[in-house]
C-alpha positions as CSV (number, residue, x, y, z in Angstrom):
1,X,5.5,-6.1,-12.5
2,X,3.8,-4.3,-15.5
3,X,0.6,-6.6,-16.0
4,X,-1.3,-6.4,-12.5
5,X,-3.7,-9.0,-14.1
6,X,-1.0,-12.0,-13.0
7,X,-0.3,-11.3,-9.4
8,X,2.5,-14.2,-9.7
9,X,4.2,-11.9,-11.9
10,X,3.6,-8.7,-9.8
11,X,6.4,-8.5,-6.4
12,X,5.7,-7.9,-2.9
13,X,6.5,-4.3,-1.5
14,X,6.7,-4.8,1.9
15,X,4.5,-4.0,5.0
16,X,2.9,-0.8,4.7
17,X,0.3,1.6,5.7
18,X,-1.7,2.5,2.0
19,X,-0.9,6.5,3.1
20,X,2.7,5.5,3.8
21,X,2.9,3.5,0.5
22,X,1.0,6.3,-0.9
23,X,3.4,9.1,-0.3
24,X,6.8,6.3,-1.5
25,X,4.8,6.5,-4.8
26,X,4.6,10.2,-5.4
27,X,8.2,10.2,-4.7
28,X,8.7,7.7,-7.3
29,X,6.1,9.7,-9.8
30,X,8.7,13.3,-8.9
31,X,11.9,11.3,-9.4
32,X,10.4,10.2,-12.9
33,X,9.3,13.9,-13.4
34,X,12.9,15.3,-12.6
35,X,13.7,12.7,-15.5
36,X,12.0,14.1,-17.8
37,X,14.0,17.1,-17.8
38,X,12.2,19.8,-19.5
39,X,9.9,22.5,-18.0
40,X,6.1,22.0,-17.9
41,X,3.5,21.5,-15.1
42,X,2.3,18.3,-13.9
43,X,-1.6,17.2,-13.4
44,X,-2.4,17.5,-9.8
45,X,-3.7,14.0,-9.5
46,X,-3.2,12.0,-6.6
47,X,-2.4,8.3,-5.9
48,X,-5.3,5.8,-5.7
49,X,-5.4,2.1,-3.8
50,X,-6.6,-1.2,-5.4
51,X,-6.8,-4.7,-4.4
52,X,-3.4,-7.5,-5.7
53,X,-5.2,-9.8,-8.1
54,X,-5.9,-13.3,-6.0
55,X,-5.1,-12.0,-2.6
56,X,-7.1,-11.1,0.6
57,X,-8.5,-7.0,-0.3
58,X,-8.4,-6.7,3.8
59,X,-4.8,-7.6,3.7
60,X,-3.3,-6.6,0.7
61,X,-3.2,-3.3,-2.0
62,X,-1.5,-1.6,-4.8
63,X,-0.9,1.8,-5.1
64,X,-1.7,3.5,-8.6
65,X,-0.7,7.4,-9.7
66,X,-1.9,8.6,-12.7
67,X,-0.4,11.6,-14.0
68,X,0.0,14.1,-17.0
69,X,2.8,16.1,-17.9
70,X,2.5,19.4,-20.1
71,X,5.8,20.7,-21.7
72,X,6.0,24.9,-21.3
73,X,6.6,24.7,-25.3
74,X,5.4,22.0,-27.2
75,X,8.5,21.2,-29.1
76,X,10.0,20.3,-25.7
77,X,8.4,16.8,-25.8
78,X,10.6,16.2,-29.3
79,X,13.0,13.1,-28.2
80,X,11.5,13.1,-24.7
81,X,10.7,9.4,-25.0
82,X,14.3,8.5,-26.7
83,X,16.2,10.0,-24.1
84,X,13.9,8.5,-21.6
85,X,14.7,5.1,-22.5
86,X,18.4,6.0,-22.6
87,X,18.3,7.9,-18.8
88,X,16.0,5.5,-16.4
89,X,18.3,2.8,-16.7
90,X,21.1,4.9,-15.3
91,X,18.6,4.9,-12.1
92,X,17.8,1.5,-11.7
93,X,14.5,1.0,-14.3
94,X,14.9,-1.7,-16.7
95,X,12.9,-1.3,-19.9
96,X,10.9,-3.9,-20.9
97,X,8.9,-2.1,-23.5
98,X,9.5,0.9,-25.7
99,X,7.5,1.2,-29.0
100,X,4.4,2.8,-31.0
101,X,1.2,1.6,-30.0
102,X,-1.9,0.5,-32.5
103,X,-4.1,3.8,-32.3
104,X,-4.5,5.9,-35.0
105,X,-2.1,8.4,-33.8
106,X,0.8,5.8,-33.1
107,X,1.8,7.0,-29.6
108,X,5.3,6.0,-28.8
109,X,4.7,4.3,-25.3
110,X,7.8,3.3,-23.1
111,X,7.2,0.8,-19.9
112,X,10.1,0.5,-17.0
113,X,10.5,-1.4,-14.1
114,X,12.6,-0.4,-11.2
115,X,12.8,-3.7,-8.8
116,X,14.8,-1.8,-6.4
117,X,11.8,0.3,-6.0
118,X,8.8,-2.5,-6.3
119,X,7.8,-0.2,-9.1
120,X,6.6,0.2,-12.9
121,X,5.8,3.2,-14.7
122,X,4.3,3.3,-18.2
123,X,4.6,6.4,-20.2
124,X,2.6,7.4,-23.7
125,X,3.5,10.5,-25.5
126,X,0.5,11.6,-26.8
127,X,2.6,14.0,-29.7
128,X,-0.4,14.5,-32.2
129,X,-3.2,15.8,-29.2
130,X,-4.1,19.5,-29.6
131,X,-1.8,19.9,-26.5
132,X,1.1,17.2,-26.9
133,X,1.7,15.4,-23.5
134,X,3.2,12.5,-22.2
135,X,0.8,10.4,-19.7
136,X,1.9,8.5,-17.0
137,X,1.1,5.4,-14.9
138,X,3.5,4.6,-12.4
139,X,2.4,1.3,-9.7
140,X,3.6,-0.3,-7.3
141,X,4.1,-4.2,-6.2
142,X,2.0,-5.1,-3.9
143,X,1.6,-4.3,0.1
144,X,0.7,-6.0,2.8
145,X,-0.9,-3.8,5.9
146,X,0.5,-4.4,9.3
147,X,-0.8,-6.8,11.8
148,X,-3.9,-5.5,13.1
149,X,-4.3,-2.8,10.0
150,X,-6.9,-2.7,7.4
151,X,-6.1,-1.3,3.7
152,X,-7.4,2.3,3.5
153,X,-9.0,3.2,0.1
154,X,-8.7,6.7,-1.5
């Protein structure tokens, strides 16, 4: 589920409209916000469509939501990602990656599936940016439009 580049590896959603499959992401992204547990605002950036690597573009999509959450106090975010990877298992993610990455800043990134929910999310918390964040990707498997439907991009 995590790396979209092997759609072998990546799980099939269902039938679905991209709006319908749309809006079942956003819920997933403010499930993941309630997670997080602290007060802050989240970007206001909407879901996007894209293709499922080998498979017919007409036929078949992912859903993508890229978001950015911004603590009220920036001493909130301190442990965020710990408890993180101790909470989303309690509701149904599995991690399958939790660790700094190689940038200068060593950003502690965390990346979770939730099969139930034919979704991944993969969270960086950005702690040493002039406004700490946490940045999230959460995607889903990948759809199939109904008979007679073609995959609406946005």
């Amino acid at each position: 589920m995590t790396d979209a580049k092997d759609s072998s590896d990546l799980p099939f959603a269902g039938t679905s409209t991209s709006i319908a499959a749309a809006d079942e992401t956003e819920k997933v992204s403010s499930e993941l916000y309630d997670l997080i547990g602290i007060k802050g605002k989240a970007s206001d950036t909407g879901p996007g469509v894209t293709g499922c690597s080998g498979k017919d573009p007409e036929k078949f999509f992912q859903i993508f939501h890229p978001w950015t959450f911004t603590p009220a106090s920036v001493d909130q975010l301190d442990g965020v990602m710990e408890r993180l990877k101790e909470e989303l298992p309690k509701h149904g993610w599995k991690v399958v990656e939790y660790g700094r990455d190689t940038s200068k800043n060593q950003n502690l990134n965390l990346t979770a599936d939730n099969d139930e929910k034919k979704h991944s999310v993969k969270i960086a918390h950005f702690a040493k940016n002039k406004t700490p964040s946490l940045n999230l990707m959460v995607v889903s498997g990948c759809y199939q439009v109904p008979d007679g439907e073609k995959v609406e991009r946005f």
